[in-house]
C-alpha positions in Angstrom: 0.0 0.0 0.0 2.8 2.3 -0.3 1.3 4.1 -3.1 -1.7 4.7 -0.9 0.4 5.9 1.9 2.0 8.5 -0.7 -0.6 10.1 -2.3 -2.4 10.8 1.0 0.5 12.0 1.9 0.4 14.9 -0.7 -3.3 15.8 0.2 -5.5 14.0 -1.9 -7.6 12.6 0.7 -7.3 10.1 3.6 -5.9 6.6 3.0 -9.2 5.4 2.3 -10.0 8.4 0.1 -7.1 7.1 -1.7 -8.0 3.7 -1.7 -10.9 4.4 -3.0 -9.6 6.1 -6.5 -7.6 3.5 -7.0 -10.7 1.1 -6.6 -12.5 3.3 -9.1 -9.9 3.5 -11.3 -8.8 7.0 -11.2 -5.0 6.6 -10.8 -3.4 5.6 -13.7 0.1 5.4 -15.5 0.6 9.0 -18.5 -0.9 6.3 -21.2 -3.9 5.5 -19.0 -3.2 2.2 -17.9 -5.2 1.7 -14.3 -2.5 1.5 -11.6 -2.7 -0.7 -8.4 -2.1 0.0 -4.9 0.7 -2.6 -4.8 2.3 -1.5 -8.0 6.1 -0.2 -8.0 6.5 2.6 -10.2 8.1 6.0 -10.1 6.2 9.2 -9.3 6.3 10.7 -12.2 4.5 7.7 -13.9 1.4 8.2 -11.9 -1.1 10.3 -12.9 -4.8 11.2 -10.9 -8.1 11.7 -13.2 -5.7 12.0 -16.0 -3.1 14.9 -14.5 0.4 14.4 -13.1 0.8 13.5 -9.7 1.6 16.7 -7.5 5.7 17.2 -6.6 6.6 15.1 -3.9 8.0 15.8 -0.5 10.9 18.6 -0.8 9.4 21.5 -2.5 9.5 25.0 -2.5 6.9 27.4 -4.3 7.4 31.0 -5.2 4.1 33.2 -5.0 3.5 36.5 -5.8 0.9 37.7 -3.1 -1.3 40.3 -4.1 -2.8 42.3 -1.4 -5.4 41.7 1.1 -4.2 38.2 2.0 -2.6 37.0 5.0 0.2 34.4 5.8 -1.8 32.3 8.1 -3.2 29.1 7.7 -6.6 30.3 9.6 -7.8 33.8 9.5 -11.4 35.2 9.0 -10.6 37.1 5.6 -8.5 35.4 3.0 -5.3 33.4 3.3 -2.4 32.8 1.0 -3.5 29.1 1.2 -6.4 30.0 -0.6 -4.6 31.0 -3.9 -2.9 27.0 -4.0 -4.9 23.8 -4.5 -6.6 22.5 -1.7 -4.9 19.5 -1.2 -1.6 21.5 -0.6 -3.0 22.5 3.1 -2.9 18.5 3.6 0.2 18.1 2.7 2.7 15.7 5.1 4.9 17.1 6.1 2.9 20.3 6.1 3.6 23.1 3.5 5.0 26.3 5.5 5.3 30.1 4.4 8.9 31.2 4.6 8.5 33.9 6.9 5.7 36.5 6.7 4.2 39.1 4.6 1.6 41.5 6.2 -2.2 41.7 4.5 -0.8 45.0 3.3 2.2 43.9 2.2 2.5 42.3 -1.3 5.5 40.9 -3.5 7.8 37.6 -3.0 6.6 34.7 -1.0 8.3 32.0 -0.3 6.4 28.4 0.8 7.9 24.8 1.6 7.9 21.7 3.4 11.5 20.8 3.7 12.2 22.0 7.3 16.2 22.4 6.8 15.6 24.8 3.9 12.7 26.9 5.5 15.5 27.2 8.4 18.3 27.9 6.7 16.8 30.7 4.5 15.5 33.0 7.5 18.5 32.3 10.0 20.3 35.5 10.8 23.3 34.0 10.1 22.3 33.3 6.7 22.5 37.0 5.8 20.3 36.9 3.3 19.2 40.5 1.2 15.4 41.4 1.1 14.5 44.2 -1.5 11.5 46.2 -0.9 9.7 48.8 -3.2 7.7 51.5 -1.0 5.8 54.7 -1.9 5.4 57.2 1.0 2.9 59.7 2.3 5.2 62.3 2.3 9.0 63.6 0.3 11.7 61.8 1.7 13.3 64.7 4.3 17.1 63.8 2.4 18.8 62.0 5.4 17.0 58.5 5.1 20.1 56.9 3.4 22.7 57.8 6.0 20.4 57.2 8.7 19.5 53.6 7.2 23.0 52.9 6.5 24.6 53.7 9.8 23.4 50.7 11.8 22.7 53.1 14.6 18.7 53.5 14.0 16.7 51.9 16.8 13.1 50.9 16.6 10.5 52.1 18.8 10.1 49.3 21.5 13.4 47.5 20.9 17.1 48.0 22.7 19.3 46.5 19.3 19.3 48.7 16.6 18.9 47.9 13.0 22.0 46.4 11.0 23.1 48.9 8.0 20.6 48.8 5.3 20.4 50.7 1.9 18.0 53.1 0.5 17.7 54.2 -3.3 15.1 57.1 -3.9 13.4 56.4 -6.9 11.4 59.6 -6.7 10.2 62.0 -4.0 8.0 59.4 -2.1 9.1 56.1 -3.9 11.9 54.0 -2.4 13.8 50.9 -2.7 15.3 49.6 0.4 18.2 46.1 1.0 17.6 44.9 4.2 19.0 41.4 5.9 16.7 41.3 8.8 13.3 40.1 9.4 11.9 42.1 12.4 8.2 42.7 12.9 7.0 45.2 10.3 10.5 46.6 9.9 10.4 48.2 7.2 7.2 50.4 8.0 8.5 51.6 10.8 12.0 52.3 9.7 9.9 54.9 7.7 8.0 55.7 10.3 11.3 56.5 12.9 11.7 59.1 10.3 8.2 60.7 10.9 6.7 59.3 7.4 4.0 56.8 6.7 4.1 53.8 3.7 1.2 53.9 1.6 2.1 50.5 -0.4 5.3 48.7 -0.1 6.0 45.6 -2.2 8.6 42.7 -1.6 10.4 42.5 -5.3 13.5 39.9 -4.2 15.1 37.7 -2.0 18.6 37.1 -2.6 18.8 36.9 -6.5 15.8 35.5 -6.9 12.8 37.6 -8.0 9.4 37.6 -9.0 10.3 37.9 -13.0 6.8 38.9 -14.1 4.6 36.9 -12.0 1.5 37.9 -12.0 0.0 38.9 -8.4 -2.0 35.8 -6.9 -0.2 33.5 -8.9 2.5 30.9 -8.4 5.0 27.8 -9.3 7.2 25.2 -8.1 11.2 26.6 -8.2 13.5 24.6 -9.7 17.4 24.0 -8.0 18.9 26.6 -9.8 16.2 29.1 -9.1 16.3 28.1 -5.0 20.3 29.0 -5.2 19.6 32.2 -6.3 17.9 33.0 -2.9 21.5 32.7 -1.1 23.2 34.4 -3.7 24.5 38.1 -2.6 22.3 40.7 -3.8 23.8 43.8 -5.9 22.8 47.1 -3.6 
């Protein structure tokens, strides 16, 4: 039954469930022979209702969240979950954001179920850049980039300051900002030390990987190459 055992395991339904489709028929080889629970084959030789098998265990996803959504599995309004099949919430072992995006926060998102890779990306020690885009409520004041840079700027409610991060204006009130921490909100109140407010602010990169046209709400599996670009230094 270890074909049972594996497609439950990527959120197709309970054993049974699962037993069940094979019972009816519905899990087949690419040419649309009917497969058995006791057969040996490879994953990418099974197929449900006619579609490829999703990836197995080991996978990371990169999304573009629009806004309005939240990175929580359970939340009254909308969840990034929602934007993925159904089945991937019942993933084993469970399918995980990499870190967070706020509801008001759009851009890069990360997602995967391979625990040393989710760990390894948002250690501090891994030093990894995240690029922001933010317009402002009001002109920059001029001394946002030395003050960002110094690695002297403290957050309100918090005894460490901020390690050195870059600023580029783009324009008057638009932005892009490095940064290679992950603290609650930071980036919105690094703004807000400086007595303005961000009116949208968009994730664009982490490490050299970015969101390459995207579109908002959708998403994909990464390939190797594309999930060694995230530890790759980024050019600020």
């Amino acid at each position: 039954m270890r074909l049972v055992k594996l497609i439950a395991n990527l959120g197709y339904g309970s054993r049974k469930d699962v037993a069940w489709m094979f019972r009816e028929g519905r899990v087949t080889s690419p040419e649309g022979d009917v497969l058995y629970a006791d057969d040996k084959v490879e994953h990418a030789q099974i197929h449900i209702d006619g579609e490829p098998l999703d990836p197995p265990a080991g996978i990371a996803l990169i999304m573009h969240k629009p806004l309005g959504v939240t990175c929580s599995r359970k939340d009254p309004g909308r969840v990034v979950y929602d934007l993925l099949p159904p089945r991937y919430r019942l993933r084993s072992p469970a399918l995980s954001t990499v870190g967070r995006l706020d509801r008001d926060t759009s851009g890069l998102l990360l997602f995967t179920d391979d625990g040393a890779l989710l760990h390894r990306i948002i250690s501090p020690r891994a030093n990894i850049t995240k690029v922001y885009e933010a317009t402002l409520a009001q002109d920059l004041r001029g001394d946002e980039q030395a003050l960002f840079a110094s690695g002297t700027l403290m957050l309100e409610s918090e005894t460490t300051p901020l390690l050195p991060a870059k600023l580029e204006v783009l324009a008057p009130r638009h932005a892009r900002l490095w940064i290679t921490e992950g603290r609650y909100h930071q980036v919105r109140r690094m703004f807000a030390a400086t007595g303005n407010h961000v009116e949208t602010l968009q994730r664009t990169a982490i490490g050299q990987l970015q969101l390459d046209g995207l579109p908002a709400g959708a998403w994909r599996q990464l390939d190797a190459s594309e999930i060694a670009r995230i530890f790759e230094p980024t050019a600020a």
